[in-house]
N, CA, C and O atoms as CSV, one atom per row, in Angstrom:
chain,resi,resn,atom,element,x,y,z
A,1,UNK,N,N,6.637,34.080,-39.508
A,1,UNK,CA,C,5.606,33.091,-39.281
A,1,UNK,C,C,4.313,33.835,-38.910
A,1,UNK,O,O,4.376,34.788,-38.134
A,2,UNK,N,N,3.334,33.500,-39.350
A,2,UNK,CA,C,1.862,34.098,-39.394
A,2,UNK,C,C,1.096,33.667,-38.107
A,2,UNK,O,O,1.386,32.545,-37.691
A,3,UNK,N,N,0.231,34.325,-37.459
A,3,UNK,CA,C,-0.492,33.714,-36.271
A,3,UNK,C,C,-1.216,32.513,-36.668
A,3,UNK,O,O,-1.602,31.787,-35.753
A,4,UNK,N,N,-1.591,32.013,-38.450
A,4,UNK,CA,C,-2.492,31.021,-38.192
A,4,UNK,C,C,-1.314,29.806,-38.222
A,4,UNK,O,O,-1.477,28.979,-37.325
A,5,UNK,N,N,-0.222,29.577,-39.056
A,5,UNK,CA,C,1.177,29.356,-38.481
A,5,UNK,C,C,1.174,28.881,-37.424
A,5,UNK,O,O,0.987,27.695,-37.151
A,6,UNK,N,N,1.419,29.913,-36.584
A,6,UNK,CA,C,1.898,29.873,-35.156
A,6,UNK,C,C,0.676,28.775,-34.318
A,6,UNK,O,O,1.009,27.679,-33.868
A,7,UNK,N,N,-0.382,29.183,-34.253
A,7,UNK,CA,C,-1.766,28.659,-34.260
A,7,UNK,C,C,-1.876,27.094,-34.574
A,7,UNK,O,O,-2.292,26.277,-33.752
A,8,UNK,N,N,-1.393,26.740,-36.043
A,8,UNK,CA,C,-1.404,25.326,-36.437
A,8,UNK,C,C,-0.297,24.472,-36.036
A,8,UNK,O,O,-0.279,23.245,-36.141
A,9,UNK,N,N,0.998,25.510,-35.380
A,9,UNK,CA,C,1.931,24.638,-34.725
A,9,UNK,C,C,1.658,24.117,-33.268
A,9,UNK,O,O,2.203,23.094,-32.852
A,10,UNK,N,N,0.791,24.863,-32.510
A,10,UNK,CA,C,0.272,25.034,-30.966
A,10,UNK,C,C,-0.494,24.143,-31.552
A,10,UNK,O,O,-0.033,23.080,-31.135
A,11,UNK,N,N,-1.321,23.909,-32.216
A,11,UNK,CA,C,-2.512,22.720,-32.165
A,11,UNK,C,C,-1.481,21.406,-32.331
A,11,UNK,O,O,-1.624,20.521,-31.488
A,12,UNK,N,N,-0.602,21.244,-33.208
A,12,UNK,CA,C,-0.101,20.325,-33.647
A,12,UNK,C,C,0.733,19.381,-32.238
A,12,UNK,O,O,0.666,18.229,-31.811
A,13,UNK,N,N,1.575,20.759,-31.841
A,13,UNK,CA,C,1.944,20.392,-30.254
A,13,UNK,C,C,1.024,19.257,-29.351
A,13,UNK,O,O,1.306,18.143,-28.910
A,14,UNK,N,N,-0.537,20.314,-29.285
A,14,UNK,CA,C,-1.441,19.959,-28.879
A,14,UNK,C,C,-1.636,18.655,-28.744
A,14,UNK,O,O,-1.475,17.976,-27.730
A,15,UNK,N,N,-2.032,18.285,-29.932
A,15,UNK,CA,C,-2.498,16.680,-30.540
A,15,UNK,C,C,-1.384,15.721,-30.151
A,15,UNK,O,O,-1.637,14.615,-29.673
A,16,UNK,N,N,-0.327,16.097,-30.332
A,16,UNK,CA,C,1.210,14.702,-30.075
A,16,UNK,C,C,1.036,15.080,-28.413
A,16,UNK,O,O,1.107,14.184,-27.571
A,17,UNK,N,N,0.874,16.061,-28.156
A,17,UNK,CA,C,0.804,15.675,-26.339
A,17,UNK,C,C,-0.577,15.245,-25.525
A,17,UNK,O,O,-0.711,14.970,-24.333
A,18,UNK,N,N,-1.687,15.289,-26.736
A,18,UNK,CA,C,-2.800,14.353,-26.423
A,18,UNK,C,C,-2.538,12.915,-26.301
A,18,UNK,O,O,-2.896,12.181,-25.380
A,19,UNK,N,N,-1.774,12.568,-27.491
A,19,UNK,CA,C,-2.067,11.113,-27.871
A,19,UNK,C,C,-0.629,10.686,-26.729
A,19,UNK,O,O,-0.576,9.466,-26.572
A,20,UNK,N,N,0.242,11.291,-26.119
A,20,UNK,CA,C,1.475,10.363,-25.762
A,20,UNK,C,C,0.602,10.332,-24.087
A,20,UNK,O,O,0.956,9.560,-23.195
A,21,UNK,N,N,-0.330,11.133,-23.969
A,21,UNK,CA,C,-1.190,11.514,-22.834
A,21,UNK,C,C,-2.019,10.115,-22.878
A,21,UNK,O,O,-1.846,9.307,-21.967
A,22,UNK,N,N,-2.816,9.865,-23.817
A,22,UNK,CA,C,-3.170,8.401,-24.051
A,22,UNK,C,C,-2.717,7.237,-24.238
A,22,UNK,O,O,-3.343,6.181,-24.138
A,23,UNK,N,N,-1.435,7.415,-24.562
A,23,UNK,CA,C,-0.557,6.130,-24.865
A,23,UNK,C,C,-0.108,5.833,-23.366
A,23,UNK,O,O,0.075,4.726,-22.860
A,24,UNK,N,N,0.029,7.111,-22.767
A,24,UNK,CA,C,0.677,6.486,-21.207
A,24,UNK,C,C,-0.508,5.912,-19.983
A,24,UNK,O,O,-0.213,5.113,-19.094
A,25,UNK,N,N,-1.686,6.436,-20.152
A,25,UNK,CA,C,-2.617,6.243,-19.674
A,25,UNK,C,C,-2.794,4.272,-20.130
A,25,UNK,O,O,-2.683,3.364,-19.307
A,26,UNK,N,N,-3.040,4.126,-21.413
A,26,UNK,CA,C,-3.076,2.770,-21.523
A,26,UNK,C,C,-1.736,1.808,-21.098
A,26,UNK,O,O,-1.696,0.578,-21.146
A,27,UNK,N,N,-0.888,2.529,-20.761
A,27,UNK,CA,C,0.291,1.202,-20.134
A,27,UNK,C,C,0.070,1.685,-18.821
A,27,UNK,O,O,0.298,0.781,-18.017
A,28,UNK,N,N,-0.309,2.829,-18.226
A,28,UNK,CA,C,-0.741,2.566,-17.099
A,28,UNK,C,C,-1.963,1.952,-16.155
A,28,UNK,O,O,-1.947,1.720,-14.946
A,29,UNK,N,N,-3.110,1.755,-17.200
A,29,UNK,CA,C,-4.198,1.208,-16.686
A,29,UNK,C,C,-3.638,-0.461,-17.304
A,29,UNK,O,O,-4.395,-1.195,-16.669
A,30,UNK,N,N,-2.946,-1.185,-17.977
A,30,UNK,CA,C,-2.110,-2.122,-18.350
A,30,UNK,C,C,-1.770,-2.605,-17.243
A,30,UNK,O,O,-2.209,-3.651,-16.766
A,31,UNK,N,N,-0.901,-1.823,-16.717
A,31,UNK,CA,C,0.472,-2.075,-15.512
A,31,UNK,C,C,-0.560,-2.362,-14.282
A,31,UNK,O,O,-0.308,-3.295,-13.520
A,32,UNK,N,N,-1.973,-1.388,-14.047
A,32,UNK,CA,C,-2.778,-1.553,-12.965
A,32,UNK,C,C,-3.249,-2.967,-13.460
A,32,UNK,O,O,-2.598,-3.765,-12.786
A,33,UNK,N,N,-3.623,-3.281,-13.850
A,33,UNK,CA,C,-4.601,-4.725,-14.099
A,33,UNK,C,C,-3.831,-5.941,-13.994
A,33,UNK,O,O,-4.232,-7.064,-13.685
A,34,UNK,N,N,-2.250,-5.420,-14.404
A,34,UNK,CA,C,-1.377,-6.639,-13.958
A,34,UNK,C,C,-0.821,-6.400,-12.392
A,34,UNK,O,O,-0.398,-7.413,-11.835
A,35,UNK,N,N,-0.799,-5.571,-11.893
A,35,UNK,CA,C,-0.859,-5.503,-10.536
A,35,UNK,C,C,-1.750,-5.987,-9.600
A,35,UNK,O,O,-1.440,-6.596,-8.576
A,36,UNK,N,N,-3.000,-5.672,-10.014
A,36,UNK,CA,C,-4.075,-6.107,-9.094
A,36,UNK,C,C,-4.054,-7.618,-9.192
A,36,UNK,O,O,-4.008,-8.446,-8.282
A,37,UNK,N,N,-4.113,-7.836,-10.882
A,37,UNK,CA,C,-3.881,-9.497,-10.636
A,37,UNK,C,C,-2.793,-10.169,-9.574
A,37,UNK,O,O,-3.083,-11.103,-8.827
A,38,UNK,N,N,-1.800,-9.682,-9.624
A,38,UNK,CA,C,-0.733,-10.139,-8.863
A,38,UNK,C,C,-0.809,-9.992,-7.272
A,38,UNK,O,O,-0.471,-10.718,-6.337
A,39,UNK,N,N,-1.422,-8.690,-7.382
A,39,UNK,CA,C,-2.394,-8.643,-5.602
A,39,UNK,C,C,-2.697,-9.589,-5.502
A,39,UNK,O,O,-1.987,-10.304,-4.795
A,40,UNK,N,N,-3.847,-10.156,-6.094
A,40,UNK,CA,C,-4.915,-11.264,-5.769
A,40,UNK,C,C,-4.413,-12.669,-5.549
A,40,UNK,O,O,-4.859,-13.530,-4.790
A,41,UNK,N,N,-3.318,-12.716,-6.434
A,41,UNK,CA,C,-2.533,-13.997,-6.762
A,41,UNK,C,C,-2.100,-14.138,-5.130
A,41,UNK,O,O,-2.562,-14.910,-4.289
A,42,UNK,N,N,-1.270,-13.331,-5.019
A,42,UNK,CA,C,-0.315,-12.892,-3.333
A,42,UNK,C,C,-1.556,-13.271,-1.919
A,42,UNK,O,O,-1.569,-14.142,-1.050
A,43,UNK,N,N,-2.221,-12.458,-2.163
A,43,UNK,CA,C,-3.718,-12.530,-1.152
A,43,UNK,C,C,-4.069,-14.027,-1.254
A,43,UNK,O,O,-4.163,-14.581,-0.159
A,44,UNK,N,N,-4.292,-14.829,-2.378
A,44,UNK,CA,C,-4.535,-16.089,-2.007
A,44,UNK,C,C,-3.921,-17.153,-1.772
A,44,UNK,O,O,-4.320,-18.280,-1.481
A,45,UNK,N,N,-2.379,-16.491,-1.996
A,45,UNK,CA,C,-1.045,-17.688,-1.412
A,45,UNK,C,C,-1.208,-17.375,0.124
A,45,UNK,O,O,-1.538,-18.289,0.879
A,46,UNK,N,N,-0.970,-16.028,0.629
A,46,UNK,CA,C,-1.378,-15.851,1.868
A,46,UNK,C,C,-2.299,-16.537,2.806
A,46,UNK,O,O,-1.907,-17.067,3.845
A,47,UNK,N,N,-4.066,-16.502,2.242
A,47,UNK,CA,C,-5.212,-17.221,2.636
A,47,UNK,C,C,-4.542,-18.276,2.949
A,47,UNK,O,O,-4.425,-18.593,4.133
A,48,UNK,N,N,-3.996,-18.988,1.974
A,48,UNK,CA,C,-3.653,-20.428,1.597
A,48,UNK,C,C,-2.471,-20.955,2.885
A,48,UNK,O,O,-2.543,-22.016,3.505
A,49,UNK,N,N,-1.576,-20.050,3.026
A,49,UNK,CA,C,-0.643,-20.409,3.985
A,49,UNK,C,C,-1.147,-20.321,5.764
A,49,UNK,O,O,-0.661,-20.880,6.747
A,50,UNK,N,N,-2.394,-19.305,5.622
A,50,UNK,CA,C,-2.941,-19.062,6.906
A,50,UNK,C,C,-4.026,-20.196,7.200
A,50,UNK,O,O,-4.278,-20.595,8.337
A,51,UNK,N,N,-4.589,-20.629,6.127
A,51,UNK,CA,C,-5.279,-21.972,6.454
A,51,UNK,C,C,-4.480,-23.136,6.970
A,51,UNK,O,O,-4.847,-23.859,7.896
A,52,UNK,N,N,-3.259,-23.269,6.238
A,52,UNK,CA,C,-2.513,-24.468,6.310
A,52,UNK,C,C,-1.920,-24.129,8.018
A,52,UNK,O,O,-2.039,-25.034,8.843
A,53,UNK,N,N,-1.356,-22.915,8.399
A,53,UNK,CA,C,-1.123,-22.939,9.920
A,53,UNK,C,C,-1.870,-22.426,10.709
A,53,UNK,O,O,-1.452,-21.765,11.660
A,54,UNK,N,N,-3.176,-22.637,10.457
A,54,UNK,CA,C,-4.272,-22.858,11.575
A,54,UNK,C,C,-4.531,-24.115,11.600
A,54,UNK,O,O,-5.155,-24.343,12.636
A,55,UNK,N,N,-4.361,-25.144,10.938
A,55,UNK,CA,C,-4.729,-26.178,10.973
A,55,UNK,C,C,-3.496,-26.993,11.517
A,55,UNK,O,O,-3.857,-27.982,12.154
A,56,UNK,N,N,-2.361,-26.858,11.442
A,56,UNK,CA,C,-1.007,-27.167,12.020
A,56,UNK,C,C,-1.174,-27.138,13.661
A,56,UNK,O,O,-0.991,-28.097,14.411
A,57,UNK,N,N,-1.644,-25.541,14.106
A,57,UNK,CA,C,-1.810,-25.222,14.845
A,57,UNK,C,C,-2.813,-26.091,15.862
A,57,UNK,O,O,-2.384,-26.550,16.920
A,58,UNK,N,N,-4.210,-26.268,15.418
A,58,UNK,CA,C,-4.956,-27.196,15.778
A,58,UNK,C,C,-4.455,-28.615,16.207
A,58,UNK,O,O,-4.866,-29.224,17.194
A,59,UNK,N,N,-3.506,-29.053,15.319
A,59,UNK,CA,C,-3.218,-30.271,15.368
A,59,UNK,C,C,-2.577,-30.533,16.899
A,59,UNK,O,O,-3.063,-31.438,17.577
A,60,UNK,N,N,-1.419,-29.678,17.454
A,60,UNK,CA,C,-0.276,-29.554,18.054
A,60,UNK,C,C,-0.853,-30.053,19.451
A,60,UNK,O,O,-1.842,-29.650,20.064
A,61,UNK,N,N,-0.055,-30.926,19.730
A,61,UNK,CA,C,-0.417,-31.249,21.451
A,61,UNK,C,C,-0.028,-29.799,22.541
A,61,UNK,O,O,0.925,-29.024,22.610
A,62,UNK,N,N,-1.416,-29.970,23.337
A,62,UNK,CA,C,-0.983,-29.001,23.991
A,62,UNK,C,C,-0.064,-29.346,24.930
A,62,UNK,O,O,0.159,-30.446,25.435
A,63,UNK,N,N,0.404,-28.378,25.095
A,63,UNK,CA,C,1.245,-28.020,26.349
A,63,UNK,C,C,1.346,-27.612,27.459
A,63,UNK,O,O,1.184,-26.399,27.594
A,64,UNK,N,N,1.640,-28.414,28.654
A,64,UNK,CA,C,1.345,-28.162,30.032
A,64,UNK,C,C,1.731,-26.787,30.424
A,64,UNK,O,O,2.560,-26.208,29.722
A,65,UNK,N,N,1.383,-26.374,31.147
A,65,UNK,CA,C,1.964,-24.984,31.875
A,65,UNK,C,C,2.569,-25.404,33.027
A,65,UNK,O,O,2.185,-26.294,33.785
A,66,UNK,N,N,3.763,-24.549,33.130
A,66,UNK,CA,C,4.551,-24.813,33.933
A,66,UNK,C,C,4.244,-23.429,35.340
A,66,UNK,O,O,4.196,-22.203,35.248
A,67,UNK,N,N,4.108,-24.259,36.397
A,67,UNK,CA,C,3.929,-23.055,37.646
A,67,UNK,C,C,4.625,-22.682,38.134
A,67,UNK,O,O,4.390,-21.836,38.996
C-alpha cells in the first residue's frame, strides 16, 4: 500500500468519524430541546401546584395556640 493509499484511507476514516461526530451532535442537541421542554413543562406543574397551596393555605382557619 502506497502513502497516498495509506493517506486516502486516514482521510476516509476521517470523514465517517466527522459525520457520525455530527449525527450524534444532532440527536444530542434533539434530546436537549426535548428536555428543556420537559423542564419547563415540570417547572410550571410545580408553579401551578405552589399557587394552588398557597391559596389552600390562606384559606385555613387559624389555629389557636395552645400554652
Amino acid at each position: 500500500m502506497t502513502e497516498l493509499e495509506k493517506l486516502e484511507q486516514k482521510l476516509a476514516q476521517l470523514v465517517a468519524l466527522a459525520q457520525q461526530v455530527r449525527e450524534e451532535n444532532r440527536d444530542l442537541r434533539m434530546q436537549m430541546t426535548r428536555l428543556e421542554s420537559e423542564n419547563k413543562t415540570l417547572h410550571d406543574k410545580v408553579n401551578a401546584a405552589r399557587g394552588k397551596l398557597e391559596t389552600l393555605i390562606e384559606h385555613l382557619p387559624d389555629v389557636p395556640e395552645e400554652a
